[in-house]
C-alpha positions in Angstrom: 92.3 39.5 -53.3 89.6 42.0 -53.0 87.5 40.2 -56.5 87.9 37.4 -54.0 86.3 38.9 -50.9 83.9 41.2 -52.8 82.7 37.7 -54.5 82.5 35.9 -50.8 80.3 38.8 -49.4 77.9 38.8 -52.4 77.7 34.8 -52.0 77.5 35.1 -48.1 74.6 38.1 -48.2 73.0 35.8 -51.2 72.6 32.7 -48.8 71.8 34.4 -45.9 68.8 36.1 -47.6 67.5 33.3 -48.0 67.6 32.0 -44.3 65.7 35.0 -43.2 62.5 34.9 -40.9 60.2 36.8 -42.4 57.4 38.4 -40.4 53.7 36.8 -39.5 51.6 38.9 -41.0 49.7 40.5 -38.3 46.6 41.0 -40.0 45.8 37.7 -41.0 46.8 36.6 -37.3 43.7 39.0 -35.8 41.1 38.1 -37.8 42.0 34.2 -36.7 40.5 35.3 -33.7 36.9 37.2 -34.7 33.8 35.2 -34.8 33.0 33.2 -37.2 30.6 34.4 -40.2 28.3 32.7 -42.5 29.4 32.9 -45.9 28.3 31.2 -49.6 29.1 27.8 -49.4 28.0 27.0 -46.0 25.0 24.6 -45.2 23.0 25.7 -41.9 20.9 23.7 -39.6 18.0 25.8 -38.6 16.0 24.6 -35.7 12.2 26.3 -35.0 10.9 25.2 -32.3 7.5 23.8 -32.1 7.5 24.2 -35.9 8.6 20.8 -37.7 7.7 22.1 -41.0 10.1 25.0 -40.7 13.5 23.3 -39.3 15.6 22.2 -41.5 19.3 22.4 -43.3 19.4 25.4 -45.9 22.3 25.9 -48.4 23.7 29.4 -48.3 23.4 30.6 -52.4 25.7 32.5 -54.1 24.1 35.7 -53.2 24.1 35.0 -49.7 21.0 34.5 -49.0 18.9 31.1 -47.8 15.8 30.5 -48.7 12.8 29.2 -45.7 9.8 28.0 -46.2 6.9 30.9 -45.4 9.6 33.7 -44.7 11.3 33.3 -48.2 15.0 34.8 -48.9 17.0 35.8 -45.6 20.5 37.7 -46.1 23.0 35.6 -44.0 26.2 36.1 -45.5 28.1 38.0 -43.1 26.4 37.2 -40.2 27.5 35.1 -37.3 25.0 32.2 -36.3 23.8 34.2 -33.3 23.1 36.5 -35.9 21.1 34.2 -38.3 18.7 33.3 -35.4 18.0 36.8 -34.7 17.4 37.6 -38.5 14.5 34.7 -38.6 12.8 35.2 -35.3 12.4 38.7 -36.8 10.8 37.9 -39.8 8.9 35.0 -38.4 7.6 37.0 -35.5 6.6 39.6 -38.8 3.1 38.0 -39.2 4.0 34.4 -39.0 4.8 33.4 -35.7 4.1 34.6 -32.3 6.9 34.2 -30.3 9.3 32.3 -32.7 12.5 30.3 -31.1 15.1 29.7 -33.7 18.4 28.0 -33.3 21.2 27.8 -35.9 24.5 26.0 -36.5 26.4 25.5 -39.7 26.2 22.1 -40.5 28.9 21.7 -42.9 31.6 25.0 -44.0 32.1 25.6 -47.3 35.6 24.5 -48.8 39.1 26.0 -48.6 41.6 26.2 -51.6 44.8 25.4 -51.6 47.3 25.9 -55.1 50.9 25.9 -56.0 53.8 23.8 -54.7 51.4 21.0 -53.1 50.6 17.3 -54.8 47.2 18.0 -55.4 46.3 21.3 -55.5 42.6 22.3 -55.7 39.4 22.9 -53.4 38.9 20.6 -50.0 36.2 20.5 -47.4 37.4 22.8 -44.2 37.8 21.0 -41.1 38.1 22.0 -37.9 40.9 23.4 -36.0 43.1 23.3 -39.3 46.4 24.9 -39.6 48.6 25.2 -43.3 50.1 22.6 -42.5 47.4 20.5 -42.1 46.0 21.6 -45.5 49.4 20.9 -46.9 48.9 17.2 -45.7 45.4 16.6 -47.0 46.6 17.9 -50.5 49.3 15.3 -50.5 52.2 17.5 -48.9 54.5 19.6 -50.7 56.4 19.1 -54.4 60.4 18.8 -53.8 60.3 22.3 -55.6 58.2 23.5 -52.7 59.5 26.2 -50.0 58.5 24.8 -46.9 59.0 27.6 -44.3 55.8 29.5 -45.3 52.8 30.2 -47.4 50.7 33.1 -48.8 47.1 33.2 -47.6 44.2 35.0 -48.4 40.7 35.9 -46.7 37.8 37.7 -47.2 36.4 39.3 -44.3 33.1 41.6 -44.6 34.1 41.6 -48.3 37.4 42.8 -48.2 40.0 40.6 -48.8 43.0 40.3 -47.0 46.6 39.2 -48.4 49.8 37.9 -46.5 52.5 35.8 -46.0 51.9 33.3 -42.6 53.9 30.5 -41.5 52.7 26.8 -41.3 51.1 26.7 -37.9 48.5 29.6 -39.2 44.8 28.5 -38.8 42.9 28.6 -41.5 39.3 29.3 -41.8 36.8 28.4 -44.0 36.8 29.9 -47.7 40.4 30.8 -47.3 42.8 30.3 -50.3 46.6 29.3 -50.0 49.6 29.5 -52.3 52.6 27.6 -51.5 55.5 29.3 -53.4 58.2 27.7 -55.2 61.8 27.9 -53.5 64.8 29.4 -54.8 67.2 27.0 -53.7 
C-alpha cells in the first residue's frame, strides 16, 4: 500500500512539473521597451537637406560603421536614429557644411533568427510589431515535438547579451535569436 502511494505521489509531482508557469523573464521584458538602436544589418535612409548628392540609403557594415560620401566612415551601431542625425550634422558642419540638416530612418532592420522545434528554422526579415508567436508562424509553426508554452530568447543590447525564457506574446526586436525547445511529454 505505501509502494502504491509513494509511486502515485512521484507520478502526480512528475506531471505537475510539467504544468508549471514559469516566470517571464523580467529582463528581456524591459529592454522591449528602450529605444530602438541601430545595429549591423540595418539599412538607413539619410536625408541632407539641400544636398542631393549626400542623401541617400547606407548599409550599416559589420563594424558598425556607414560609410557617406565627403564625411567618410560614421560609427552608428548603438545609436538611436536621433542619434545618427546628430553624429552627421557634426561632422558635416566640421568643414563641409554650414548649417547641415540631417534626417534619418532605418529603411529596412536587419533579420531575426529563429532555431529549434519550428518547420523552418533559420534567419527572416524583422517586421514590425512582431511577437514569438508570430515568428513561429512565418517559420512554418512549430514541429509536433515542439513545447508550445514558451521559448528562449536572446538579445544583445549595448553589446551585452541578454538570455531568458519569455512566453509567446513577447516582442521581439530586430537581431534577436529564438530557440523553441523540445517538450518532454
Amino acid at each position: 500500500m505505501r509502494r502504491m502511494a509513494a509511486a502515485l505521489s512521484v507520478i502526480l509531482v512528475a506531471t505537475m512539473g510539467g504544468c508549471a508557469v514559469r516566470p517571464q523573464n523580467e529582463t528581456l521584458t524591459a529592454l522591449a521597451d528602450q529605444p530602438y538602436t541601430v545595429g549591423s544589418g540595418d539599412r538607413l535612409r539619410c536625408i541632407v537637406f539641400g544636398q542631393d548628392s549626400l542623401s541617400n540609403s547606407y548599409s550599416v557594415d559589420a563594424s558598425g560603421q556607414i560609410s557617406m560620401p565627403l564625411i567618410g566612415l560614421v560609427h552608428v551601431s548603438g545609436l538611436t536614429t536621433a542619434q545618427v542625425q546628430n553624429a552627421v550634422e557634426a561632422r558635416l558642419r566640421n568643414g563641409f557644411l554650414r548649417e547641415p540638416r540631417v534626417a534619418c530612418e532605418v529603411e529596412a532592420y536587419r533579420p531575426f533568427f529563429i532555431l529549434g522545434e519550428v518547420t523552418t528554422a533559420g534567419q527572416y526579415p524583422f517586421v514590425s510589431g512582431m511577437t514569438v508567436q508570430t515568428a513561429v508562424a512565418i517559420a512554418g509553426g512549430f514541429t509536433p515535438r515542439a513545447a508550445q508554452s514558451a521559448a528562449t530568447m536572446t538579445r544583445v543590447v549595448d553589446g551585452r547579451q541578454y538570455v531568458g525564457e519569455v512566453d509567446m506574446s513577447q516582442p521581439v526586436r530586430p537581431g534577436d535569436t529564438i530557440q523553441i525547445r523540445e517538450r518532454f511529454f
